[in-house]
C-alpha positions as CSV (number, residue, x, y, z in Angstrom):
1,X,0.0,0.0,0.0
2,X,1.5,3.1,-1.2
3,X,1.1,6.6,0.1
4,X,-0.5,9.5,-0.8
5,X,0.7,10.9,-4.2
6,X,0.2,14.2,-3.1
7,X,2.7,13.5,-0.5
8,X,5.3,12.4,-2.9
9,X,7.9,15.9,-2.4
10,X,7.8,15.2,1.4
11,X,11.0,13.8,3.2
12,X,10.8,10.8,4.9
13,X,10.9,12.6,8.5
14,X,7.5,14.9,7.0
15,X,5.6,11.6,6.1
16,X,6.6,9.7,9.7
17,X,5.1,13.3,11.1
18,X,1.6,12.7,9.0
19,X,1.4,9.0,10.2
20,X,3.3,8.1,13.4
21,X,1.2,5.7,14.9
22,X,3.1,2.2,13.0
23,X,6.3,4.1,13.3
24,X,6.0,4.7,17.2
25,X,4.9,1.0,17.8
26,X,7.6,-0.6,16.2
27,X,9.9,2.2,17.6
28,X,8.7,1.1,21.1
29,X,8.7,-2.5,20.4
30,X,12.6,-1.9,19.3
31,X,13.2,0.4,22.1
32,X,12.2,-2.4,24.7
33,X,14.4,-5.1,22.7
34,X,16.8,-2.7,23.6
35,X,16.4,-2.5,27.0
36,X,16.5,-5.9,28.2
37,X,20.4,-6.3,26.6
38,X,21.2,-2.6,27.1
39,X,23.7,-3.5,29.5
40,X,25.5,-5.8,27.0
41,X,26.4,-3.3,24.8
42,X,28.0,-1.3,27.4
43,X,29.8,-4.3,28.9
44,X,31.1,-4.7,25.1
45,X,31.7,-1.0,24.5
46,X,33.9,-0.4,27.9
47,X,35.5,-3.8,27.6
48,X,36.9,-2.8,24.0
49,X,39.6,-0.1,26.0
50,X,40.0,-3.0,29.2
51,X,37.9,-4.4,31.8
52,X,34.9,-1.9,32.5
53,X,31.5,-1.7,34.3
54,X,29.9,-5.1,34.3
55,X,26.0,-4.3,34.0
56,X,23.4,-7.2,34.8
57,X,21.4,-8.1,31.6
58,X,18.0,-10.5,31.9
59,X,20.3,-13.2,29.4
60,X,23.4,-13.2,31.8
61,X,25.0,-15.9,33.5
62,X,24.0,-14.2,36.6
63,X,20.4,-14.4,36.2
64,X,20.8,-18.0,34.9
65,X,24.1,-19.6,36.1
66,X,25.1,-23.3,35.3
67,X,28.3,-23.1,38.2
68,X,27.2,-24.6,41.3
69,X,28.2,-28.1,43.2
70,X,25.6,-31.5,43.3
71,X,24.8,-32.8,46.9
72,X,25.7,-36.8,46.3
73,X,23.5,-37.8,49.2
74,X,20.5,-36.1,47.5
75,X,21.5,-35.3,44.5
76,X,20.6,-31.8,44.5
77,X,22.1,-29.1,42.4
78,X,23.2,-25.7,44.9
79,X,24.0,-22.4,43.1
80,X,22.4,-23.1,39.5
81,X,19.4,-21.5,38.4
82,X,16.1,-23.2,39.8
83,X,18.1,-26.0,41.0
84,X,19.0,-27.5,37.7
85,X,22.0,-29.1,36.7
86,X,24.5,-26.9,34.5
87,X,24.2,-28.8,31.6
88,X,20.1,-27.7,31.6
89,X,20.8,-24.4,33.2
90,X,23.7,-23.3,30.0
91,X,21.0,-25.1,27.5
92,X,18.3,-23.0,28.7
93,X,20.4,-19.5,28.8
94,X,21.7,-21.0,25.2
95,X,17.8,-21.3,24.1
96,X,16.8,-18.0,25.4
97,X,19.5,-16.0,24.1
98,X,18.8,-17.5,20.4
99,X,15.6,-16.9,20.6
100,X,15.8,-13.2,21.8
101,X,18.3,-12.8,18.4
102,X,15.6,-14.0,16.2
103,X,12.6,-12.1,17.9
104,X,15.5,-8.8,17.4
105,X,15.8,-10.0,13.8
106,X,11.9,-10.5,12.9
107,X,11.5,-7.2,14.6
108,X,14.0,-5.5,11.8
109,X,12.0,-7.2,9.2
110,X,9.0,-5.6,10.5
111,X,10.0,-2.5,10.2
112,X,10.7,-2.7,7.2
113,X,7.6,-3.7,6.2
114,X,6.3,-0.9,8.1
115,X,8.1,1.5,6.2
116,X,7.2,-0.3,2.6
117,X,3.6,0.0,3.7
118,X,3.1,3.1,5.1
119,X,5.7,5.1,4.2
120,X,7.1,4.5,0.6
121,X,5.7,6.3,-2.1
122,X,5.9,3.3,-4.6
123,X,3.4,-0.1,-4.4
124,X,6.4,-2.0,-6.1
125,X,10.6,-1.3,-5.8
126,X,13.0,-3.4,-7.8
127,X,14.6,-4.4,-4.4
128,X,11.4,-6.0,-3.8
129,X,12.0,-8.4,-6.6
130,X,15.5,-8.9,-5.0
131,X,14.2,-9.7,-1.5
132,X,12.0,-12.2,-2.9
133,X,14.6,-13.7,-5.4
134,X,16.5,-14.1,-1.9
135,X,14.2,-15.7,0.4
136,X,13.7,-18.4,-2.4
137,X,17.7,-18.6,-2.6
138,X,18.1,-22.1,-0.4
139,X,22.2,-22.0,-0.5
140,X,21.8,-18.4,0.1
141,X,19.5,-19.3,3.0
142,X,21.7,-21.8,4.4
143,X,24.3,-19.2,4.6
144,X,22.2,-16.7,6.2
145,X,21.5,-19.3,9.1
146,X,24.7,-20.4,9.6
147,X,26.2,-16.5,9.2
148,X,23.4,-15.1,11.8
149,X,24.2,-18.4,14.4
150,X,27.8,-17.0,13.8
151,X,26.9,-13.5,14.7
152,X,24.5,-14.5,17.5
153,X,27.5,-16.5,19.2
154,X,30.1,-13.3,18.6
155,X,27.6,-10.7,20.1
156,X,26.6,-12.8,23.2
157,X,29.8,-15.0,23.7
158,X,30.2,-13.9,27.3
159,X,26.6,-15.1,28.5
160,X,26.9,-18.4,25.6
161,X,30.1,-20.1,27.0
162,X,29.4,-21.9,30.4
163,X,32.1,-20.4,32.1
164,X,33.7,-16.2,31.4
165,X,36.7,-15.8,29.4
166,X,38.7,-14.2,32.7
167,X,37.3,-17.2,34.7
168,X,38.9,-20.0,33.2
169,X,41.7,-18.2,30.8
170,X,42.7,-15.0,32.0
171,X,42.8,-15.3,35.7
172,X,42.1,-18.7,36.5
173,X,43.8,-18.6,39.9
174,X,41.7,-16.0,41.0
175,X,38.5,-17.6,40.7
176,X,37.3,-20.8,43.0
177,X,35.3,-23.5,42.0
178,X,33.6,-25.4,44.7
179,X,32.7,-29.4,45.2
180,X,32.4,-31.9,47.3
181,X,35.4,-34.3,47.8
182,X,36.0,-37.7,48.0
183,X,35.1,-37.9,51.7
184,X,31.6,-36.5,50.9
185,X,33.1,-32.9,52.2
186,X,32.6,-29.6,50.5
187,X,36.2,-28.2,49.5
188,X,37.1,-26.0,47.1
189,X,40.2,-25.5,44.9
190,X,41.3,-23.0,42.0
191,X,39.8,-22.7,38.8
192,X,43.4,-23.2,37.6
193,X,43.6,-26.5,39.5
194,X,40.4,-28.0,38.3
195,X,41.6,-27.3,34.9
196,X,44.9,-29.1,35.2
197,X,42.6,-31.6,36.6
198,X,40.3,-31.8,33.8
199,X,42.7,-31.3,30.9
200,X,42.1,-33.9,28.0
201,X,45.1,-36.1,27.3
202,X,44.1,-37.6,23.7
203,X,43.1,-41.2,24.9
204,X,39.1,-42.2,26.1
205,X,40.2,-42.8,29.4
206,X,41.8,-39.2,30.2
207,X,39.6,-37.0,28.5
208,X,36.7,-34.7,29.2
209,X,34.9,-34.8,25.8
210,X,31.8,-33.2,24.3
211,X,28.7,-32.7,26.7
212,X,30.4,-33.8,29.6
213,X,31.1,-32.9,33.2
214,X,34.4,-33.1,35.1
215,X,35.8,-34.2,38.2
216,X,35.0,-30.6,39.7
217,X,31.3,-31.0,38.3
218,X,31.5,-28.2,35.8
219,X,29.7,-28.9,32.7
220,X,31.7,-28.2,28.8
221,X,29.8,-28.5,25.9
222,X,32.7,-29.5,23.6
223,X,34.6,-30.9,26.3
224,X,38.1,-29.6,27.3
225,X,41.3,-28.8,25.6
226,X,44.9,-30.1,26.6
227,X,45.4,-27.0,29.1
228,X,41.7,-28.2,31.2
229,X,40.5,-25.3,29.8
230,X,36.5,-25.1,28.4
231,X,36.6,-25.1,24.4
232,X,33.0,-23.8,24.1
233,X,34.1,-20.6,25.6
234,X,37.4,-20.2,23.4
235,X,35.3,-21.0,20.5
236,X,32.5,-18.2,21.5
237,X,35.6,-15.5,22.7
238,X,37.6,-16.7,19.0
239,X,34.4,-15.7,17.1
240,X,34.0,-12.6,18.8
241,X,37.2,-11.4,17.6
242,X,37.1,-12.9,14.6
243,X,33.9,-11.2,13.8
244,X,35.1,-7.6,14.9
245,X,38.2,-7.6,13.2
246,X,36.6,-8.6,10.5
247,X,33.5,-6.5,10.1
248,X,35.9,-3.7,11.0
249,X,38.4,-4.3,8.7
250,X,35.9,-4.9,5.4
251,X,34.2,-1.6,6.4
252,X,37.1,0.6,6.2
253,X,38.5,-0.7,3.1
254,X,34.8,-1.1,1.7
255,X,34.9,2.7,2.2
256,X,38.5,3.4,0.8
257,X,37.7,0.8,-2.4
258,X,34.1,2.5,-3.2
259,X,35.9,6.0,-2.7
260,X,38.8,5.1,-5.3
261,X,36.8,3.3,-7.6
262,X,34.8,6.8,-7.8
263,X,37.8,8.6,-8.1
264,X,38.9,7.0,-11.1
265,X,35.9,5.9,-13.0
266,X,35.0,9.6,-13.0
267,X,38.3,11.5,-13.4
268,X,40.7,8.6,-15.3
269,X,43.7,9.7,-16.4
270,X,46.5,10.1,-13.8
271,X,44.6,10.0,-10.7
272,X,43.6,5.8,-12.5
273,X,47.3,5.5,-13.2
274,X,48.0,6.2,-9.7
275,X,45.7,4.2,-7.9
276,X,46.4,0.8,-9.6
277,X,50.4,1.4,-9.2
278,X,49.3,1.9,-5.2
279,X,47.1,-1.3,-5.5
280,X,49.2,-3.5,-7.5
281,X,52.4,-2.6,-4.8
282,X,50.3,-3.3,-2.1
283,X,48.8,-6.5,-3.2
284,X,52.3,-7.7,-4.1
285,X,53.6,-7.6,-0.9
286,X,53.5,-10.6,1.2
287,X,50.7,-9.9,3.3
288,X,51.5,-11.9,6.2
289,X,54.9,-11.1,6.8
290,X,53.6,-7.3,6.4
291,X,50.7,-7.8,8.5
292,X,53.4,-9.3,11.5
293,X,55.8,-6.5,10.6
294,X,53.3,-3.5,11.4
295,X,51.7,-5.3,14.0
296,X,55.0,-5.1,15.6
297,X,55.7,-1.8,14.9
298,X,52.5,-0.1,16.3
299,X,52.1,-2.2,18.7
300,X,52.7,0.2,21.4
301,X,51.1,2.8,19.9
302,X,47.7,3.6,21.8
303,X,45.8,2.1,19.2
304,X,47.4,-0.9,19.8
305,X,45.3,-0.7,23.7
306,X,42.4,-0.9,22.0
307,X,40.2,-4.5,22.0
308,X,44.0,-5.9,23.1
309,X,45.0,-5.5,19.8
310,X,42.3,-6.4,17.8
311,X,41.2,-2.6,16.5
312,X,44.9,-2.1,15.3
313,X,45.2,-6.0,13.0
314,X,41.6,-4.4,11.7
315,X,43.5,-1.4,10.4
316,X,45.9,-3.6,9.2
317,X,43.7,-6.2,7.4
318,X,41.7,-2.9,5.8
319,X,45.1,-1.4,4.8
320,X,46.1,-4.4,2.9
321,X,42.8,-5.4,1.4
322,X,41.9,-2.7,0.4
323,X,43.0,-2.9,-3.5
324,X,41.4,-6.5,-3.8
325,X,37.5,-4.8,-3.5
326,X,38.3,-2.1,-5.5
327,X,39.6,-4.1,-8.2
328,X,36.7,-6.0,-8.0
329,X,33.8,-2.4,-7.7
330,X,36.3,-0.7,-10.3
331,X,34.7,-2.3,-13.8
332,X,31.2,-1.5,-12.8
333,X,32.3,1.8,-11.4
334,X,33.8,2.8,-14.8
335,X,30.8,1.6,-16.7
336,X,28.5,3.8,-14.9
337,X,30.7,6.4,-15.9
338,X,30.4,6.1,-19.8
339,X,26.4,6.6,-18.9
340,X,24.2,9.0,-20.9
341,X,22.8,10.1,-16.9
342,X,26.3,11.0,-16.1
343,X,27.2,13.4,-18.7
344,X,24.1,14.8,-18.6
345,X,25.3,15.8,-14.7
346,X,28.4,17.3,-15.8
347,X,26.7,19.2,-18.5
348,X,24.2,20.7,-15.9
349,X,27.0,22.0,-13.7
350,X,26.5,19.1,-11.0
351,X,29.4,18.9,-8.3
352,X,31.8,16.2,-9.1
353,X,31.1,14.9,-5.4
354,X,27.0,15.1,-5.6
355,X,27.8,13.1,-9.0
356,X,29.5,10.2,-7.5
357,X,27.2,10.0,-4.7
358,X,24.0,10.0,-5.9
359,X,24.4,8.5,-9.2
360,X,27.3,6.3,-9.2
361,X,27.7,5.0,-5.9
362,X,24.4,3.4,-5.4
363,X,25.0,1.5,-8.7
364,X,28.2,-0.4,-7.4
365,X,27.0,-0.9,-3.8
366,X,25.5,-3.7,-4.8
367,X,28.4,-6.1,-6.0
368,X,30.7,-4.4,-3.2
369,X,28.4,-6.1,-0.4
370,X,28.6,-9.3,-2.7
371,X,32.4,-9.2,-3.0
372,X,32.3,-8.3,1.0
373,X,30.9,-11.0,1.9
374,X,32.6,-13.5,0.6
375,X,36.1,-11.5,1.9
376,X,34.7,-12.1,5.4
377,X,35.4,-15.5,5.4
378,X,39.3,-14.8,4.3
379,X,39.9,-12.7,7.0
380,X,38.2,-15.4,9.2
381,X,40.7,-17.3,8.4
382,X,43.7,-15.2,8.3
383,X,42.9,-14.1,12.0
384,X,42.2,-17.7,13.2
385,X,45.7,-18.0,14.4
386,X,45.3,-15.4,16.9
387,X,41.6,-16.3,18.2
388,X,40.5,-20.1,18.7
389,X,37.8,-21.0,16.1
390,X,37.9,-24.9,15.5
391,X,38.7,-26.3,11.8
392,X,35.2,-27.4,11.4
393,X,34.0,-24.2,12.7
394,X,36.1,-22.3,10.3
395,X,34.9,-24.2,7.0
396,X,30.9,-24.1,8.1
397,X,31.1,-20.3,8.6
398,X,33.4,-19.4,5.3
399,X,31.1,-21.5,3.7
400,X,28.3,-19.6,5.2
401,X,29.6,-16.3,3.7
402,X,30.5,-17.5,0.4
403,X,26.8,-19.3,0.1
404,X,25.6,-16.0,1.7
405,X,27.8,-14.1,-1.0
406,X,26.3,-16.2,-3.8
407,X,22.5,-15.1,-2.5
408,X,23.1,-11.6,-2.6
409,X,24.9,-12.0,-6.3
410,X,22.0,-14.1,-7.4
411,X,19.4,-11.6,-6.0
412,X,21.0,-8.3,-6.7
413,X,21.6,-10.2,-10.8
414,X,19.4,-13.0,-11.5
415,X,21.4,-13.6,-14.9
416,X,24.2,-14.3,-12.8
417,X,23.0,-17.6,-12.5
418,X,23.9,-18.8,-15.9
419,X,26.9,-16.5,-16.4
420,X,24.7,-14.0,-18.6
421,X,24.0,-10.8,-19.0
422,X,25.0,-7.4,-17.9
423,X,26.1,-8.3,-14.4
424,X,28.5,-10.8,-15.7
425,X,30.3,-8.8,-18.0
426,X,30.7,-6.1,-15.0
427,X,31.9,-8.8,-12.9
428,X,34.4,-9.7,-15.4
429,X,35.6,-6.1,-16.1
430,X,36.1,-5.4,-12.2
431,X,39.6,-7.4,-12.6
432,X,38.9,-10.2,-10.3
433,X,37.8,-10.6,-7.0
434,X,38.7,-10.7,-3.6
């Protein structure tokens, strides 16, 4: 349902003002999604510069902890939530916080179908045809699940792991676990000592493996690595880092590829010249060895404090990735360039800037996010040294963002299917991709 057409020269904020009534409910249905994790994204936000205010969320491990000790005369569980054992109490807090990502998520699709039916002036969009091209994409579906379980677990890995990150890695003798002994006594000892005690040796007998408990009755998901220490919660801390570095590090060089690719699909010439001599240098360099080498040397700079490290590899990774998605948004960029639309702009008088903007940008959007995507999973990978993300995890989530990738392509193109068409010929003049 489309608006008034007499409405058509008002701004979006003018039409909200006419008809507010969908736009505040959602706005306070969001607003209240908000508020029950607030205190999550300020635990994440202070954390990023060192350890910060902790504030109590209604999905935190204090509202429903799986740590406590089991009475063996009765059997009881002391300290978990409601009295269940930890393996029910984590599942529960596991199921809840899933569930609150895809009530967020159905929520943001809501809006928007708020805003196509009561605030768009058009019945019917082109990106209409695209959303639906996507929702029957399966493989692109597949990804999405996959990429948004991946998200999920980065956002929330300090109420998802059944024990914290400081807990059981970073200060592990400051931190008790308690239990009752051998004699039927409650003792406790050091989270450090239970995990030498519950470290997993390689053979049946002398491991702690997937959804077991140890010695110390703590419950791990997918068991224990060599050190004692809980896998589940390296796993969810390794994608959390892997995630960041890599949303950050594809955003800044989405911005500097888009902005070159401008540059030279509207001015050519030297200012071209210059910018593949920059890219081809930098994409000759061995990237690892030159990722090391200025890792080292700005390591002590401040920026290096921030996310203990992580901010400054995202720099890096943008700074060297750069040339790889602008070689790939170059070829469309320079054939919306050679477009009747675009020297009718410069003929008018239109500012190079307002040019590039409004009527070339929006045009290669579109196979950057593509070409995005799929570079997620490469920077996944690169940083998987430095974070803990299991081999089988890392192949199901590149997978995810290449599938993902292959969606949105499909979607954005549908010739692109069968290798036809304008969209293919773009692809092919963008030099590769990342």
């Amino acid at each position: 349902m489309s608006i008034d057409p007499d409405s058509e020269e008002l701004s979006l904020r003018e039409r909200v003002s006419e008809n507010p009534g969908p736009a505040m409910k959602w706005f306070a249905g969001a607003l209240l999604l908000f508020a029950l994790e607030a205190g999550a994204v300020v635990n994440f936000v202070t954390g990023l510069f060192g350890p910060g205010v902790e504030l109590p969320t209604l999905l935190s491990r204090d509202v429903i902890s799986n740590l406590g000790y089991q009475n063996p005369d009765t059997g009881v569980w002391q300290g978990t939530f409601m009295g269940l054992s930890p393996a029910y109490a984590w599942a529960l807090r596991v199921l809840l916080i899933y569930t609150y990502a895809a009530v967020c998520a159905w929520w943001l699709w809501r809006g928007y179908l708020v805003f196509r039916e009561h605030y768009r002036y058009a019945d019917w969009t082109p990106r209409d045809d695209m959303i639906d091209r996507l929702r029957g994409h399966r493989w692109g579906q597949f990804g999405a699940v996959i990429v948004f379980a991946f998200v999920v677990m980065a956002l929330f890995a300090p109420a998802l792991g059944p024990t914290t990150v400081e807990r059981t890695i970073s200060n592990p003798y400051s931190y008790h676990v308690e239990f009752y002994n051998e004699s039927g006594q409650l003792d406790n000892v050091t989270v450090g000592q239970a995990n030498l005690g519950a470290r997993s040796q390689g053979t049946p007998d002398q491991n702690v493996g997937p959804m077991e408990y140890d010695e110390f009755g703590r419950f791990h998901p997918f068991g224990t690595m060599p050190t004692g220490k809980d896998m589940f919660t390296f796993m969810a801390a390794g994608a959390r880092i892997s995630l960041f570095i890599g949303l950050v590090s594809i955003g800044v060089s989405g911005l500097i590829a888009v902005a070159f690719a401008l540059l030279t699909a509207y001015y050519k010439g030297l200012i071209d010249l210059a910018v593949v001599i920059a890219g081809d240098s930098i994409m000759s360099l061995p990237r690892l060895l030159f990722v090391m080498l200025l890792t080292v040397v700005l390591g002590n700079h401040w920026i290096g404090e921030i996310y203990s490290g992580g901010f400054l590899l995202a720099l890096i990774f943008a700074a060297t990735g750069w040339p790889f998605l602008w070689r790939a948004v170059r070829g469309p960029a320079m054939q919306v360039a050679e477009q009747e639309w675009i020297d009718a702009a410069k003929s008018f008088g239109q500012r190079p800037s307002v040019t590039m903007r409004k009527h070339m940008a929006p045009y290669i959007l579109g196979y950057l996010l593509v070409y995005a995507s799929m570079s997620l999973g490469g920077i996944i990978i690169a940083v998987a040294h430095i974070s803990f993300i299991p081999g089988v995890m890392i192949v199901l989530v590149v997978t995810a963002f290449n599938a993902l990738g292959d969606g949105i392509r499909d979607a954005i193109d549908p010739q692109s299917e069968t290798g036809e068409g304008e969209g293919a010929e773009v692809a092919a003049a963008g030099g590769g991709g990342a």
